[in-house]
PDB file of N, H, CA, C and O in Angstrom:
ATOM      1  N   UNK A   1       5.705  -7.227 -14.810  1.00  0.00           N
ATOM      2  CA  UNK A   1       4.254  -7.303 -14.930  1.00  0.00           C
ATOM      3  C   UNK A   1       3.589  -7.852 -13.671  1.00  0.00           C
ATOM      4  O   UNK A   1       2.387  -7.665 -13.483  1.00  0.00           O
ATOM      5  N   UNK A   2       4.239  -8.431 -12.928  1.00  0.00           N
ATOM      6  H   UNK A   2       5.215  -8.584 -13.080  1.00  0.00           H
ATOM      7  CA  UNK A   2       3.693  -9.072 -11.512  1.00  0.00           C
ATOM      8  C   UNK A   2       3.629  -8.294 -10.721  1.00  0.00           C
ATOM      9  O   UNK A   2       3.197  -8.417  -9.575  1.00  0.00           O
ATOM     10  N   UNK A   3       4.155  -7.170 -11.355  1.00  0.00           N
ATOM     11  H   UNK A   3       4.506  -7.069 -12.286  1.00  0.00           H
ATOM     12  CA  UNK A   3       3.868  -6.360  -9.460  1.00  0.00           C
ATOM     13  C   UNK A   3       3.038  -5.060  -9.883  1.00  0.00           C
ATOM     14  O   UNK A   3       2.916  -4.047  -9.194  1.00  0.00           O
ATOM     15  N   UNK A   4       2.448  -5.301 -11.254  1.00  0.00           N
ATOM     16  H   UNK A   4       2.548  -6.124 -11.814  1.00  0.00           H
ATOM     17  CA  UNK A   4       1.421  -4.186 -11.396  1.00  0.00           C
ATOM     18  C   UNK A   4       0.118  -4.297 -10.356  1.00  0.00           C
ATOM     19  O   UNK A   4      -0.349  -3.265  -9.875  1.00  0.00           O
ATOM     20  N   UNK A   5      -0.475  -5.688 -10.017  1.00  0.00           N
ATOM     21  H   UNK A   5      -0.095  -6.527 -10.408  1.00  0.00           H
ATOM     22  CA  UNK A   5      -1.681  -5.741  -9.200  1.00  0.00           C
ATOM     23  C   UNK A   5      -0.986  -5.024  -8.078  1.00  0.00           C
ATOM     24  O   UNK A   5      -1.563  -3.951  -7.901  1.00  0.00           O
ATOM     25  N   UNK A   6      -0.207  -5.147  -7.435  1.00  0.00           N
ATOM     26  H   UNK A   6       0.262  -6.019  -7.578  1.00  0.00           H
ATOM     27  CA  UNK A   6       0.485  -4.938  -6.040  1.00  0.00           C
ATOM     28  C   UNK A   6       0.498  -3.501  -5.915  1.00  0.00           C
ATOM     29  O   UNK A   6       0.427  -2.813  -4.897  1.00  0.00           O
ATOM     30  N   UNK A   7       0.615  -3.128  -7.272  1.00  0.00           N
ATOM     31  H   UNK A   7       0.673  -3.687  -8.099  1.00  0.00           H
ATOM     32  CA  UNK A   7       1.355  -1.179  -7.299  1.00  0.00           C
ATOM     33  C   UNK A   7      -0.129  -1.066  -6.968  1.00  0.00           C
ATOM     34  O   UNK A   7      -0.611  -0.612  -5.930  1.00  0.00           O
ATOM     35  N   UNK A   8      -0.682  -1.491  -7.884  1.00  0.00           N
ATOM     36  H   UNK A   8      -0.290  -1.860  -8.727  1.00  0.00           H
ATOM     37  CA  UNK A   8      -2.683  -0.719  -7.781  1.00  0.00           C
ATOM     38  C   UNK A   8      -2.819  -1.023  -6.357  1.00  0.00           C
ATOM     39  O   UNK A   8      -3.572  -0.209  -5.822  1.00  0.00           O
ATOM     40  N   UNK A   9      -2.350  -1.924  -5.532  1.00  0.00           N
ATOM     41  H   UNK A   9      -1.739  -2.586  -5.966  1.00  0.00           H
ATOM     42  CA  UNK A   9      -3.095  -1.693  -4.149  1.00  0.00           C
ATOM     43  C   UNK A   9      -2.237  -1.082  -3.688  1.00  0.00           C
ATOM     44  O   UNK A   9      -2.850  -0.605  -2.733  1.00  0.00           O
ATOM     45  N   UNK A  10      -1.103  -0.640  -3.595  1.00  0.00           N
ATOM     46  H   UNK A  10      -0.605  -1.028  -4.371  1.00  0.00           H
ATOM     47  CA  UNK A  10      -0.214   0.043  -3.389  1.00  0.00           C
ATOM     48  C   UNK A  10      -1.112   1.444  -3.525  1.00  0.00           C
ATOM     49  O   UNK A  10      -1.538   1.948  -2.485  1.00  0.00           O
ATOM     50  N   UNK A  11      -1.292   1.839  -4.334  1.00  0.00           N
ATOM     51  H   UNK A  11      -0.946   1.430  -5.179  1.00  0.00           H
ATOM     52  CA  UNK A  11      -2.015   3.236  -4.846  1.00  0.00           C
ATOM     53  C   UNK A  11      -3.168   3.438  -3.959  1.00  0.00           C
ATOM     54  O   UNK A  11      -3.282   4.365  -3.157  1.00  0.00           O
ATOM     55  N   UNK A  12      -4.105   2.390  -4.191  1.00  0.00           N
ATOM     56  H   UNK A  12      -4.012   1.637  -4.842  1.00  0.00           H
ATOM     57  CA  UNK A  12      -4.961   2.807  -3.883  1.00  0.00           C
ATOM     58  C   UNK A  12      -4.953   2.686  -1.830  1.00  0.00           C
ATOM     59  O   UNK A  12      -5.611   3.315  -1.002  1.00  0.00           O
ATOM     60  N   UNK A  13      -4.301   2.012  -1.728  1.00  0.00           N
ATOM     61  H   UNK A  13      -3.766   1.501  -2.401  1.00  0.00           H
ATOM     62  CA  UNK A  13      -3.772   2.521  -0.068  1.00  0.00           C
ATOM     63  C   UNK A  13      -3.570   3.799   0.233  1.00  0.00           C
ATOM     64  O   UNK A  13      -4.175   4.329   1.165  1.00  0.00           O
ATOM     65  N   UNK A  14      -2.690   4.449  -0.523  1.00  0.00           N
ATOM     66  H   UNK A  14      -2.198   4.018  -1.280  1.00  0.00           H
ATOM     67  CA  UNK A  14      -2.550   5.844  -0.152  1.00  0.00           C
ATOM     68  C   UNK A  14      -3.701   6.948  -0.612  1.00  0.00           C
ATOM     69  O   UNK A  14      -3.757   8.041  -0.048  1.00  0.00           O
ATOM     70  N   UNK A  15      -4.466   6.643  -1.503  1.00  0.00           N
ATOM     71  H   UNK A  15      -4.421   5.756  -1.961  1.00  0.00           H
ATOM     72  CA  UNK A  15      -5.947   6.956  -1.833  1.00  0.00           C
ATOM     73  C   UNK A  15      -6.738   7.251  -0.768  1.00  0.00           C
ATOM     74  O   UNK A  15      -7.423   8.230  -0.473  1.00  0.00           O
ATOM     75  N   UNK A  16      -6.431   5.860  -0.078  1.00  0.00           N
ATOM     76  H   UNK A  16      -5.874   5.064  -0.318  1.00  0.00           H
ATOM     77  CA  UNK A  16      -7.692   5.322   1.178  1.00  0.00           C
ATOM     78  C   UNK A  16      -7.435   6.323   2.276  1.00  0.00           C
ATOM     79  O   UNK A  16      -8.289   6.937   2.916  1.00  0.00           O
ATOM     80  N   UNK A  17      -5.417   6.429   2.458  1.00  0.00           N
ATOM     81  H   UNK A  17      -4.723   5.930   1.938  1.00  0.00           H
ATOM     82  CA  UNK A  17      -5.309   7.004   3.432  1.00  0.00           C
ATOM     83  C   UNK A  17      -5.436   8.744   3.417  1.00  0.00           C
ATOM     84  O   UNK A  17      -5.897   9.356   4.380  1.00  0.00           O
ATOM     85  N   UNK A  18      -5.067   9.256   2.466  1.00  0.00           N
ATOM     86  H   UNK A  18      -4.692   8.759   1.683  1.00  0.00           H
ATOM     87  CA  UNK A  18      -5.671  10.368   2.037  1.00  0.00           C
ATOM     88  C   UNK A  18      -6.938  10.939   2.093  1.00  0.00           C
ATOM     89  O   UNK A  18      -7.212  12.132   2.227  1.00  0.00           O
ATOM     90  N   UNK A  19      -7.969   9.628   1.935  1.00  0.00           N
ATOM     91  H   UNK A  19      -7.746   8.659   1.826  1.00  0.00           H
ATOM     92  CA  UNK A  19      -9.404  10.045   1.817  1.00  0.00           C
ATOM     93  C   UNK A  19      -9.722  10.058   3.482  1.00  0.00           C
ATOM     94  O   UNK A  19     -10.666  10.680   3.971  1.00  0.00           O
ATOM     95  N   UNK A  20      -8.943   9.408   4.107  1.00  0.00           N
ATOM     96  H   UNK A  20      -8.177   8.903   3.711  1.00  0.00           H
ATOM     97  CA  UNK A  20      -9.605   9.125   5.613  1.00  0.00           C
ATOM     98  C   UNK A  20      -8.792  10.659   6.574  1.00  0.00           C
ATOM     99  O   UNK A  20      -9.312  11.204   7.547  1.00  0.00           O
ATOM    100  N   UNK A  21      -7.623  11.003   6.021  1.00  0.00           N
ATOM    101  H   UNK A  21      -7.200  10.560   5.230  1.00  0.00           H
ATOM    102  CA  UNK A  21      -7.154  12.512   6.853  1.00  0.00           C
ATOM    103  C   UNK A  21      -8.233  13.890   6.477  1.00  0.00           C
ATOM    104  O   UNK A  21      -8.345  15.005   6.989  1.00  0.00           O
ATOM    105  N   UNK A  22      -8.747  13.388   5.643  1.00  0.00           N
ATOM    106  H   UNK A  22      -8.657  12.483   5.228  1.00  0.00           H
ATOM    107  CA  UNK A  22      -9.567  14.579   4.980  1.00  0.00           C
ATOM    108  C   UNK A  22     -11.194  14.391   5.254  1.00  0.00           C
ATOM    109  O   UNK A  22     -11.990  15.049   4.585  1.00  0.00           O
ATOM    110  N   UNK A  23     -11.728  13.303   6.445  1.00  0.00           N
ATOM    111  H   UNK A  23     -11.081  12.768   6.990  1.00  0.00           H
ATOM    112  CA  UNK A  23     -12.857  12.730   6.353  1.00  0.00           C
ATOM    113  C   UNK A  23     -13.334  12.750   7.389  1.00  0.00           C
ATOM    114  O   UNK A  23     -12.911  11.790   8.033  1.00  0.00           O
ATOM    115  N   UNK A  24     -14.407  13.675   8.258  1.00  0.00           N
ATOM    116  H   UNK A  24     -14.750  14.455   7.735  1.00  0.00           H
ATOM    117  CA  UNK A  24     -14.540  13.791   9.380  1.00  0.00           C
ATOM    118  C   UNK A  24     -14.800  12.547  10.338  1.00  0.00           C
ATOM    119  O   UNK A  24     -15.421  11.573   9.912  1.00  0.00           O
ATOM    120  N   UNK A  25     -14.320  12.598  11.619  1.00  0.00           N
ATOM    121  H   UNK A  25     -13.816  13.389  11.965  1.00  0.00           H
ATOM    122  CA  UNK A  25     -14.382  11.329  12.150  1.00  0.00           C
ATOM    123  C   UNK A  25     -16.475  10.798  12.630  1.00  0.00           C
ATOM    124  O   UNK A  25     -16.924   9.707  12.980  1.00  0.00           O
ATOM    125  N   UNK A  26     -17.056  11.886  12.451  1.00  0.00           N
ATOM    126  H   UNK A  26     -16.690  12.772  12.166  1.00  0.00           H
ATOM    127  CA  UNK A  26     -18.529  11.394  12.351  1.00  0.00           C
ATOM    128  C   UNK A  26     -19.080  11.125  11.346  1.00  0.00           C
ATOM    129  O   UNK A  26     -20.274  10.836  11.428  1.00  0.00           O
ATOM    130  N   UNK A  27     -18.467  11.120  10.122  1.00  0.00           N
ATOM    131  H   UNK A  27     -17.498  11.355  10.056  1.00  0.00           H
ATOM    132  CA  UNK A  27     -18.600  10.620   8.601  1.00  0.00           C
ATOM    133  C   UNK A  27     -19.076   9.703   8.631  1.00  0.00           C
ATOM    134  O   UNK A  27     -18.216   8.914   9.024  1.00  0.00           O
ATOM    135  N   UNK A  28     -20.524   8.874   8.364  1.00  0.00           N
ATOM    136  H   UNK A  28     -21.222   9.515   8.044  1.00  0.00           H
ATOM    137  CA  UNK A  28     -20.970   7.666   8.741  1.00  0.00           C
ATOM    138  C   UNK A  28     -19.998   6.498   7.673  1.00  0.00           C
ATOM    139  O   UNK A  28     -20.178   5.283   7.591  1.00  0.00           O
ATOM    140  N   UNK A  29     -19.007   7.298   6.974  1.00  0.00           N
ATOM    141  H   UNK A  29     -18.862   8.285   7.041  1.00  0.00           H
ATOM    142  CA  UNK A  29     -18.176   6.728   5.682  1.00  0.00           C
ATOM    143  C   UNK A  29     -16.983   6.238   6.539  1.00  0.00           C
ATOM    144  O   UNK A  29     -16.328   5.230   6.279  1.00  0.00           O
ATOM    145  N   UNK A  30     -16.770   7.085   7.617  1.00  0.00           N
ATOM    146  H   UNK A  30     -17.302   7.905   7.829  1.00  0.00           H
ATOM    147  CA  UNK A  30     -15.391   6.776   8.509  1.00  0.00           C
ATOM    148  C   UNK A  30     -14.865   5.442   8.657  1.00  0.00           C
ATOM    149  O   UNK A  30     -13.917   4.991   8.014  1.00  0.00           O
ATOM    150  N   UNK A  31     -15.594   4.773   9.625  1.00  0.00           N
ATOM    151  H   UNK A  31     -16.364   5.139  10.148  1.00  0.00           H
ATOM    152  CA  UNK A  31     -15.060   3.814   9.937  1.00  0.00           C
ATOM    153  C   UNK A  31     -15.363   2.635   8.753  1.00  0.00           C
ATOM    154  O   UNK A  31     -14.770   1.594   9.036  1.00  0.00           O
ATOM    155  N   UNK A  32     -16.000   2.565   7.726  1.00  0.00           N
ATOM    156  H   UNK A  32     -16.482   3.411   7.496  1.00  0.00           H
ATOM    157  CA  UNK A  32     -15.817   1.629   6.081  1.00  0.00           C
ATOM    158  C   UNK A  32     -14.279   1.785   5.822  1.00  0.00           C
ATOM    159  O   UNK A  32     -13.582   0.772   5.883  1.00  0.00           O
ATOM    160  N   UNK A  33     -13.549   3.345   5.454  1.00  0.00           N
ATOM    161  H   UNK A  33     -14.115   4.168   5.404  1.00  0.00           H
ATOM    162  CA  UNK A  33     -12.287   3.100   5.663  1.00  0.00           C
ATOM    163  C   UNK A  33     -11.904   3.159   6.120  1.00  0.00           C
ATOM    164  O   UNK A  33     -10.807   3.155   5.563  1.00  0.00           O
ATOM    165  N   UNK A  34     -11.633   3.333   7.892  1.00  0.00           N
ATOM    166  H   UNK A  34     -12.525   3.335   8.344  1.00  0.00           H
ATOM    167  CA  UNK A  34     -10.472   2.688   8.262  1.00  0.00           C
ATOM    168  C   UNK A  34     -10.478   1.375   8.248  1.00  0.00           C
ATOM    169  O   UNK A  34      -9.373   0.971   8.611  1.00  0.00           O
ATOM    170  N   UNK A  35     -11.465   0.206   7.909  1.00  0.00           N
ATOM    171  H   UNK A  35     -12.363   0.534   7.614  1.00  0.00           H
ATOM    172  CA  UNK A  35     -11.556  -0.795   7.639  1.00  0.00           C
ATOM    173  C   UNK A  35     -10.895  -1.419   6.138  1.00  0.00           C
ATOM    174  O   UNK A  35     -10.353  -2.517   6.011  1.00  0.00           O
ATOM    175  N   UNK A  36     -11.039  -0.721   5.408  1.00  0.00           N
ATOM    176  H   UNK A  36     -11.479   0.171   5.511  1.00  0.00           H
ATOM    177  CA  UNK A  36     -11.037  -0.816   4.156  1.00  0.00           C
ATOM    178  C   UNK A  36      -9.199  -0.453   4.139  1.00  0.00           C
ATOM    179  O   UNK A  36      -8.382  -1.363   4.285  1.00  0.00           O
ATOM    180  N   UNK A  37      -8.857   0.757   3.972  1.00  0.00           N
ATOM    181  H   UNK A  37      -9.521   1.495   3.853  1.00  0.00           H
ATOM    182  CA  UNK A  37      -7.710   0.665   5.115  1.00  0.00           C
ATOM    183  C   UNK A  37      -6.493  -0.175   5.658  1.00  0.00           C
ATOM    184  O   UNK A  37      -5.368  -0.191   5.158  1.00  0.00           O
ATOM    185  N   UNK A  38      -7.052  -1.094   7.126  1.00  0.00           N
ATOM    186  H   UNK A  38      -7.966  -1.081   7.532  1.00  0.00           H
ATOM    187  CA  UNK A  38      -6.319  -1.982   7.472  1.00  0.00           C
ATOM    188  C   UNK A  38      -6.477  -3.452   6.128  1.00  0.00           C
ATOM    189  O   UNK A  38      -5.564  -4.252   5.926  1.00  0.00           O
ATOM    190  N   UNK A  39      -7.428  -3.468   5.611  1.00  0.00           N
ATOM    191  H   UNK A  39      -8.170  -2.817   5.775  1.00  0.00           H
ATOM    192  CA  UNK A  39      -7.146  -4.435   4.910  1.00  0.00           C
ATOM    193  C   UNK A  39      -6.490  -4.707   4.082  1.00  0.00           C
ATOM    194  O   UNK A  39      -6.024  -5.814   3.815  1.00  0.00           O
ATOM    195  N   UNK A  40      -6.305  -3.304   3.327  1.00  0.00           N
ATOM    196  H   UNK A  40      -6.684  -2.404   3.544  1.00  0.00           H
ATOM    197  CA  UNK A  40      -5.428  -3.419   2.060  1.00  0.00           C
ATOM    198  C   UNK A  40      -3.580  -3.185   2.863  1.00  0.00           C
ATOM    199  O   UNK A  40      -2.600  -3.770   2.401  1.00  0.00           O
ATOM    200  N   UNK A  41      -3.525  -2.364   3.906  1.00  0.00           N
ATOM    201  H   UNK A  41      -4.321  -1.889   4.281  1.00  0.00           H
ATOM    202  CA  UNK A  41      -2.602  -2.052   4.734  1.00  0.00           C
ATOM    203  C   UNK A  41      -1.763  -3.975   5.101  1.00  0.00           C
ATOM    204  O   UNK A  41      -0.645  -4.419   4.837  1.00  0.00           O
ATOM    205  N   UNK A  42      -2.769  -4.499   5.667  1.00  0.00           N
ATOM    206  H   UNK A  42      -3.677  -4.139   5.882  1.00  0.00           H
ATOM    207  CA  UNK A  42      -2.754  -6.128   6.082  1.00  0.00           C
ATOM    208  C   UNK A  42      -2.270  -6.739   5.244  1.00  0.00           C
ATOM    209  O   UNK A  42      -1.298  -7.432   5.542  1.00  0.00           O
ATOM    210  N   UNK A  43      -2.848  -6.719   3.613  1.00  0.00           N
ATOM    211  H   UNK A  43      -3.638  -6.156   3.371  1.00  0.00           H
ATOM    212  CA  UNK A  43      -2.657  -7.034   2.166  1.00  0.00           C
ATOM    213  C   UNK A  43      -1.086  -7.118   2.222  1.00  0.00           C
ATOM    214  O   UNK A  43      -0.375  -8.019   2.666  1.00  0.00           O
ATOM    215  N   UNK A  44      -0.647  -5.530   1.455  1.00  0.00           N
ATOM    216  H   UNK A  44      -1.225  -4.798   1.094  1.00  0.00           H
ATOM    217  CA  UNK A  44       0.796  -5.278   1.855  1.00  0.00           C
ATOM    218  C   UNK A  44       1.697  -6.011   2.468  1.00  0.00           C
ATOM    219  O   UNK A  44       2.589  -6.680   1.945  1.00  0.00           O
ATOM    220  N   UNK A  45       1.476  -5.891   3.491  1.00  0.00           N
ATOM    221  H   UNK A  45       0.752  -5.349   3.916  1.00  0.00           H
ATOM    222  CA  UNK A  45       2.537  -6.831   4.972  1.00  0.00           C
ATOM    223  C   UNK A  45       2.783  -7.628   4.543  1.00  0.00           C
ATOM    224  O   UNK A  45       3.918  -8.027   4.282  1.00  0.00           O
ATOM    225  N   UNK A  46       1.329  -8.329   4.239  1.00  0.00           N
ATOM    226  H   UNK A  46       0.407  -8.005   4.450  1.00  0.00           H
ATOM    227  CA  UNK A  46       1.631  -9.803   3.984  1.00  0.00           C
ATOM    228  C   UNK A  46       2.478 -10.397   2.586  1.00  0.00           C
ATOM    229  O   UNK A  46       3.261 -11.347   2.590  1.00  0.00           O
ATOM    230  N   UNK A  47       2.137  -9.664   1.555  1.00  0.00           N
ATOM    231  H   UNK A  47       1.501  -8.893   1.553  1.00  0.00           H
ATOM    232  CA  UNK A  47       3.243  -9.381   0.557  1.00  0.00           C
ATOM    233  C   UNK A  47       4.524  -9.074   1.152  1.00  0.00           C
ATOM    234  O   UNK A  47       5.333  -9.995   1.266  1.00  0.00           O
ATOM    235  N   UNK A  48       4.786  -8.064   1.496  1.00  0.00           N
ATOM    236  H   UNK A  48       4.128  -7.316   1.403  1.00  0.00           H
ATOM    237  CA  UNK A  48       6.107  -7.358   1.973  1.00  0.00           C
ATOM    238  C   UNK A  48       6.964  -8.654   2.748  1.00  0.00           C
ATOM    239  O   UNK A  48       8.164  -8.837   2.545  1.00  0.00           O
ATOM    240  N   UNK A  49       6.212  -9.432   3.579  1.00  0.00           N
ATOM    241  H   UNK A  49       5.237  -9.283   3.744  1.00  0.00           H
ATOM    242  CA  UNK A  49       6.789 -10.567   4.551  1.00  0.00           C
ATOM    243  C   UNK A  49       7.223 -11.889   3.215  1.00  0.00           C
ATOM    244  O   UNK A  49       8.326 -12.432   3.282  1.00  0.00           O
ATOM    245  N   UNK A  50       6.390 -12.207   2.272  1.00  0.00           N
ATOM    246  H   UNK A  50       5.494 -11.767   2.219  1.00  0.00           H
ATOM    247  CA  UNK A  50       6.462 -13.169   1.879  1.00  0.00           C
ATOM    248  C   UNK A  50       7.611 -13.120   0.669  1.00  0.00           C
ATOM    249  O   UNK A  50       7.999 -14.101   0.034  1.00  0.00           O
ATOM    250  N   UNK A  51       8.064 -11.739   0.501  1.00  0.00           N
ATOM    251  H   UNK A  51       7.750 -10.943   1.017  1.00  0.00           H
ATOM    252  CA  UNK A  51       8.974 -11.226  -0.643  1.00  0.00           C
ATOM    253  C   UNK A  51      10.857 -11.970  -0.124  1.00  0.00           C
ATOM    254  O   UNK A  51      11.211 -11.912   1.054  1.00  0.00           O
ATOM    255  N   UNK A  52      11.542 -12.422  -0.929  1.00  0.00           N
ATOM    256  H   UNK A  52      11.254 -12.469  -1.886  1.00  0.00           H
ATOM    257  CA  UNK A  52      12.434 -13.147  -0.142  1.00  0.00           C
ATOM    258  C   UNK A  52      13.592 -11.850   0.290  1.00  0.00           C
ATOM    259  O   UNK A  52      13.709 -10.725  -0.195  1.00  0.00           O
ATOM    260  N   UNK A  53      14.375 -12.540   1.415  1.00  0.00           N
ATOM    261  H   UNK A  53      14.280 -13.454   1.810  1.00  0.00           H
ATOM    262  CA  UNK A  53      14.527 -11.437   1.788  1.00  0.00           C
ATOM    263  C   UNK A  53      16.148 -10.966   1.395  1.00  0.00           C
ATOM    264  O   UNK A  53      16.662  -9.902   1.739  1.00  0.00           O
ATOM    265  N   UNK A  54      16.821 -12.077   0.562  1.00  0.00           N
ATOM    266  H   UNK A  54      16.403 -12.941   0.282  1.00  0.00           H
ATOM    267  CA  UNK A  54      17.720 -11.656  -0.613  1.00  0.00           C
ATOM    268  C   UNK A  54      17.682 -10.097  -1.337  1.00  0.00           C
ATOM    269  O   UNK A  54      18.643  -9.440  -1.737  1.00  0.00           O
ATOM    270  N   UNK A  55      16.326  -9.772  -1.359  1.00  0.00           N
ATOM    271  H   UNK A  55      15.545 -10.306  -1.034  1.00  0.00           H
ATOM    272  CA  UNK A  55      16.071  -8.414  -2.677  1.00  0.00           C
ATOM    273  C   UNK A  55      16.240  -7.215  -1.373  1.00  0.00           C
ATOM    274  O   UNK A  55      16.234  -7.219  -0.142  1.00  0.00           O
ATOM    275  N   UNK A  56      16.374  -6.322  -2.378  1.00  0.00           N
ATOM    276  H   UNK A  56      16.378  -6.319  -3.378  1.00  0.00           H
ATOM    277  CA  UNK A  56      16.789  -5.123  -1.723  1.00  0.00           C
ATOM    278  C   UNK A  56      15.946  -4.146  -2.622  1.00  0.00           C
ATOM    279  O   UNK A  56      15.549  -4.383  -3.762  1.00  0.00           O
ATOM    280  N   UNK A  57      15.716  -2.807  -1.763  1.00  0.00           N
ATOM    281  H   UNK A  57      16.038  -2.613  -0.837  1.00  0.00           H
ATOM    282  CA  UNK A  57      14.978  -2.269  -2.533  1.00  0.00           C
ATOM    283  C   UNK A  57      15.796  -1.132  -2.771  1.00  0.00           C
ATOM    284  O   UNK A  57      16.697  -0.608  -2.117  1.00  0.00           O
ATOM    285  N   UNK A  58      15.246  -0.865  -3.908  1.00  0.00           N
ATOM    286  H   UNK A  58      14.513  -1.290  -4.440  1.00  0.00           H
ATOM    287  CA  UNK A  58      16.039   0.476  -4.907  1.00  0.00           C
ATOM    288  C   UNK A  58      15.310   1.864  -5.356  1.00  0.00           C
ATOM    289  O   UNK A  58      14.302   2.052  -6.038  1.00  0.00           O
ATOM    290  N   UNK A  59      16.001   2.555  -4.860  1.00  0.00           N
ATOM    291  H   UNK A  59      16.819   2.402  -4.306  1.00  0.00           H
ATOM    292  CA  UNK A  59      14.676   3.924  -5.673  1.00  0.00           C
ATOM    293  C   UNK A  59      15.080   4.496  -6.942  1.00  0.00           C
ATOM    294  O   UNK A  59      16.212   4.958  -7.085  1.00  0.00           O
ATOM    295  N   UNK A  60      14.104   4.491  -7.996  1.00  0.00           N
ATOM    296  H   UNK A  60      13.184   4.115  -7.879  1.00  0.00           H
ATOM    297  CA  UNK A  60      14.233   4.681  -9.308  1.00  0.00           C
ATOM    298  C   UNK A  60      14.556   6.236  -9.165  1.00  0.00           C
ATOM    299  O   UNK A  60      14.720   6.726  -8.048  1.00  0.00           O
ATOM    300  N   UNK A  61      14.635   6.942 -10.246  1.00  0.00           N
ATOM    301  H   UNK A  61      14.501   6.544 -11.154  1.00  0.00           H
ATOM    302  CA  UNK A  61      14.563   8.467 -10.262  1.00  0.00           C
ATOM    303  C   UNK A  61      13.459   8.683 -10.448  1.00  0.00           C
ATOM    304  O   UNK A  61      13.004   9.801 -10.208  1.00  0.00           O
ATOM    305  N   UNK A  62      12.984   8.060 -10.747  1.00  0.00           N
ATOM    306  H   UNK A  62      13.354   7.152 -10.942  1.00  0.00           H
ATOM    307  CA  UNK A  62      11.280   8.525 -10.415  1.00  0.00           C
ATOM    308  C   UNK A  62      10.719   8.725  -8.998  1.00  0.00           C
ATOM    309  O   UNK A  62       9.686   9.271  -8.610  1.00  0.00           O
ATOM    310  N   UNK A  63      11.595   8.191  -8.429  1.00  0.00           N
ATOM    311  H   UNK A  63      12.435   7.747  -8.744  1.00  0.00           H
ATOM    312  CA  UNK A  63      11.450   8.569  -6.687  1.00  0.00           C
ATOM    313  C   UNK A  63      10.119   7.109  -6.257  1.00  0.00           C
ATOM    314  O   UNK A  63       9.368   7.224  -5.288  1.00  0.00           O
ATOM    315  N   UNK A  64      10.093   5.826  -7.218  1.00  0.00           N
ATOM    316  H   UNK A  64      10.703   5.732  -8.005  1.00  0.00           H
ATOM    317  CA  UNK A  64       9.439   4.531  -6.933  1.00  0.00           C
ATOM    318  C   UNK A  64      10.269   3.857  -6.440  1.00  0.00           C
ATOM    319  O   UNK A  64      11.416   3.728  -6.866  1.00  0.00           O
ATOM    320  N   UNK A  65       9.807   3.344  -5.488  1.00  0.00           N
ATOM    321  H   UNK A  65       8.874   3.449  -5.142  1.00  0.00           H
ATOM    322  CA  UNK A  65      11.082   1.836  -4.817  1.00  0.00           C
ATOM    323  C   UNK A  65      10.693   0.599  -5.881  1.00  0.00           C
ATOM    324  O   UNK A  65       9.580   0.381  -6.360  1.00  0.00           O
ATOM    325  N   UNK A  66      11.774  -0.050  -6.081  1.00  0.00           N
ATOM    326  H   UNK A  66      12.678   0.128  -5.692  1.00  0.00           H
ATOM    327  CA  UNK A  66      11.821  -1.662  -7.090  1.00  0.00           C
ATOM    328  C   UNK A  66      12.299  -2.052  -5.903  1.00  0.00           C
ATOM    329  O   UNK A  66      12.672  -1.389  -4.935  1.00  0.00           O
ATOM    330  N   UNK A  67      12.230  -3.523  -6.140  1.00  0.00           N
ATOM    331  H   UNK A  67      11.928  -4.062  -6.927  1.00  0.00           H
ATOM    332  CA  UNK A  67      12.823  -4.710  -5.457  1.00  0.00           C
ATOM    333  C   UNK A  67      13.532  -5.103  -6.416  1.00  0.00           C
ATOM    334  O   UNK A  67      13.032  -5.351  -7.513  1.00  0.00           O
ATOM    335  N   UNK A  68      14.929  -5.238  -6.141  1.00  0.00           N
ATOM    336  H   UNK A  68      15.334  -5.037  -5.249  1.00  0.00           H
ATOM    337  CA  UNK A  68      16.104  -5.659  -6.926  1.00  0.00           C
ATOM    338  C   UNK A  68      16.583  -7.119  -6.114  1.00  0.00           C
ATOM    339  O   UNK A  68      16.621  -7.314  -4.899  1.00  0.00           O
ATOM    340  N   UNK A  69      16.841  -7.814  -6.941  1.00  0.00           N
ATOM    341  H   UNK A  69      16.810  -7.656  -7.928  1.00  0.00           H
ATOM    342  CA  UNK A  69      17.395  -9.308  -6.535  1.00  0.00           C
ATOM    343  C   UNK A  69      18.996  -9.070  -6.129  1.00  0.00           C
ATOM    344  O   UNK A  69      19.806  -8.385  -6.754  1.00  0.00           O
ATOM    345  N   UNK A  70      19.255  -9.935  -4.736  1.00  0.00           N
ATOM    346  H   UNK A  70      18.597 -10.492  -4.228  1.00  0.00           H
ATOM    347  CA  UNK A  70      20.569  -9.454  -4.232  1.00  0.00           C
ATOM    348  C   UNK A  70      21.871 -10.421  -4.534  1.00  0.00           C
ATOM    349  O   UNK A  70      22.991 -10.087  -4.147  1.00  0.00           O
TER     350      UNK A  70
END
């Protein structure tokens, strides 16, 4: 259940980045996300860094990575 907030920014990162390949670069919307973007991108990291580094990650058959304890 703890890593449902994480998946939603997880998601919606690739949302952001999706919406910004498809978004002309004079889009007065442009640069909101690539801002919007590095932040949630920044978000991540900083999760990803603070995760211990014992766990290993695993891909389900669902083709999702878990973090498995090592």
């Amino acid at each position: 259940l703890l890593y449902k907030p994480i998946d939603r920014v997880t998601r919606s990162t690739l949302v952001l980045h999706d919406l910004l390949k498809h978004t002309p670069a004079d889009h007065p919307d442009y640069p909101l996300l690539q801002d919007a973007l590095r932040i949630s991108q920044n978000f991540l990291s900083s999760i990803n860094e603070d995760i211990d580094p014992r766990r290993t990650a695993v891909t389900t058959p669902k083709g999702e990575v878990r973090q498995r304890g090592g």
